[in-house]
N, C-alpha and C positions, 0 to 999 in steps of 0.2 A: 567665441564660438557658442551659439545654442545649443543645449543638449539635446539629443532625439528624444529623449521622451523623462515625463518625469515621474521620481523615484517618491514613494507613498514611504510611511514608517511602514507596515506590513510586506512591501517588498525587501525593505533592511534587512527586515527581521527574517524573512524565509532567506533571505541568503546566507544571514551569518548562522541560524540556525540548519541550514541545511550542507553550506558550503565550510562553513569558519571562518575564520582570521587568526592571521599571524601578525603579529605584533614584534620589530625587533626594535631598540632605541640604546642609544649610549648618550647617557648625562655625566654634564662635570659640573660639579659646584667649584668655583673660581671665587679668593677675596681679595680685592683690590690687584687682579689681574695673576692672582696664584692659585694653581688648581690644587685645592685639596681633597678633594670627597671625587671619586667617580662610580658611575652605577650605570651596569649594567644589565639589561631589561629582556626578557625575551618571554614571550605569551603567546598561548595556542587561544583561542573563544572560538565557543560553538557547542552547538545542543548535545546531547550525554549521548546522543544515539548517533551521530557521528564523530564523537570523541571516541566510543568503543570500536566504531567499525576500523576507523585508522589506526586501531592499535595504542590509540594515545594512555592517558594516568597511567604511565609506566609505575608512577611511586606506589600506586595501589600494592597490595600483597594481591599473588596469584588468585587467590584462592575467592578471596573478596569482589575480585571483578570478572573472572567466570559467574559465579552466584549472581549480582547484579547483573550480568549481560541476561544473562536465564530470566529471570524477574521480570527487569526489564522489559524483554522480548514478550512474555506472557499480558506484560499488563498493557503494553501498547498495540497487542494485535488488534488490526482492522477485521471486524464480524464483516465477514463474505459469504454469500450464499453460497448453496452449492452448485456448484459449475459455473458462479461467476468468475471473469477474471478482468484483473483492471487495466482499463486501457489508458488511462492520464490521471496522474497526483501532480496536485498543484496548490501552494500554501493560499489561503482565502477567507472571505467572511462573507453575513448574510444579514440581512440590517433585521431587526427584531426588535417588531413596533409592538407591542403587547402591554393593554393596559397601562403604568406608567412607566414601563421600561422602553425605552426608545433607543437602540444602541447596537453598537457591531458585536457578533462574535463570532471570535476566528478558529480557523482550525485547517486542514485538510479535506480538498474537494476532490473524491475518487468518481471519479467516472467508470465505469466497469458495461459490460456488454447488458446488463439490465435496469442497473438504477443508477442513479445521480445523489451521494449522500456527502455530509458535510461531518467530519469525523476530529474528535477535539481530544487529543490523547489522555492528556494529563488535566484536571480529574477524567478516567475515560467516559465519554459519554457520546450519543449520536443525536446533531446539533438540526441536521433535518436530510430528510432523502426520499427522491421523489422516483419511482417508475420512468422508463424513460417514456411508456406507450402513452402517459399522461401528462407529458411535455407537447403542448401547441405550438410556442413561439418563441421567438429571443429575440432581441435585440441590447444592441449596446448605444447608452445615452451618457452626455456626459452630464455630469452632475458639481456641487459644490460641497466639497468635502475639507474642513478645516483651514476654509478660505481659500480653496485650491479649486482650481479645475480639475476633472480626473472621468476616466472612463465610465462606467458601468455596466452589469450586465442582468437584462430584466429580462426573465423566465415567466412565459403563461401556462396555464394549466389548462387541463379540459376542464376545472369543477369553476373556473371562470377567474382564481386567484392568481396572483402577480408575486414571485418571488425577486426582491435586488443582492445581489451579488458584486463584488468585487474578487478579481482573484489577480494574479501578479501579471500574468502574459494573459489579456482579455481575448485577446484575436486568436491565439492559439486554442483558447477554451472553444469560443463559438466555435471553430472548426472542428475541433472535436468531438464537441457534443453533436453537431450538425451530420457527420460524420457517423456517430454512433448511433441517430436515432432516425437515418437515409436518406437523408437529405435537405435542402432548404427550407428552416420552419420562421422564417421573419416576420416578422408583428409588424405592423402599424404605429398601433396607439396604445400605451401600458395601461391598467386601470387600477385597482384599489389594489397594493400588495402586505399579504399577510404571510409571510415565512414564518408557519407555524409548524412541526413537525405532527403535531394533534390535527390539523383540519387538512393535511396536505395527502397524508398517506392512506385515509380513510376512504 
């Protein structure tokens, strides 16, 4: 069977980071057909911020993961305007061709009723976010990414710049964002793209 579609590390990673994994395994170490050693395994993975929501580091003391969840929560809140509110969070990156940096970085793409920003918790920082009224166009191309096929998604601007994006559900994205900013805004032809959050927001 072919798979429907295929899976990026960055998809991996926003699953297990957002979903987890459970891990359960029983080993026997056996010598010359006699068991003597057995072990057994059982493991939660996944990011501190769905580890606390499900109640998980039970071995924590109380008091230690109240505190941390508080922290936490302070230092990963998403900066919202006021009276925004978000319409799709989706794990993602934005290619950042800047002098001799040429390279993805990822984070969280909120889409909200105003702007389109790209939000990176841990160090917190805001990675780029555009107006939605200064969005012209989208389209999704498929590009070559670590010898792979793979989607993409090019963003125009009105100042004439080209944002690339990757994010895990591409089709769901366009329609969302298509969706948020009223209606069909498809490109043609992409041209020079510079996802800089300094020349974009200006």
């Amino acid at each position: 069977m072919k798979p429907e579609r295929d899976y990026s590390l960055v998809d991996v990673l926003d699953k297990l980071l957002d979903k987890g994994l459970l891990l359960n395994a029983d080993l026997i170490i056996s010598v010359a057909g006699v068991p003597l050693i057995g072990v057994n395994l059982k493991a939660a993975l996944a990011g501190m911020e769905t580890m606390i929501e499900y109640g998980m580091m039970e071995a924590w003391d109380k008091n230690t993961r109240d505190w941390y969840a508080k922290e936490f929560a302070k230092k990963v809140a998403v900066p919202l305007l006021e009276s925004e509110e978000i319409h799709l969070r989706m794990f993602g990156s934005i290619w950042c061709d800047q002098g001799i940096i040429h390279t993805w970085r990822p984070g969280f793409l909120y889409l909200t009723n105003k702007r389109l920003f790209l939000w990176r918790k841990e160090p917190a920082e805001m990675l780029f976010e555009i107006p939605l009224e200064k969005i012209e166009g989208v389209m999704i191309k498929r590009e070559i990414h670590l010898q792979r096929e793979r989607e993409e998604l090019y963003l125009q601007f009105d100042c004439g710049e080209v944002a690339r994006i990757h994010v895990s559900d591409i089709v769901e994205f366009k329609r969302a964002l298509e969706e948020a900013v009223g209606g069909s805004i498809d490109m043609k032809i992409p041209c020079k793209h510079v996802p800089l959050l300094e020349n974009l927001t200006k």
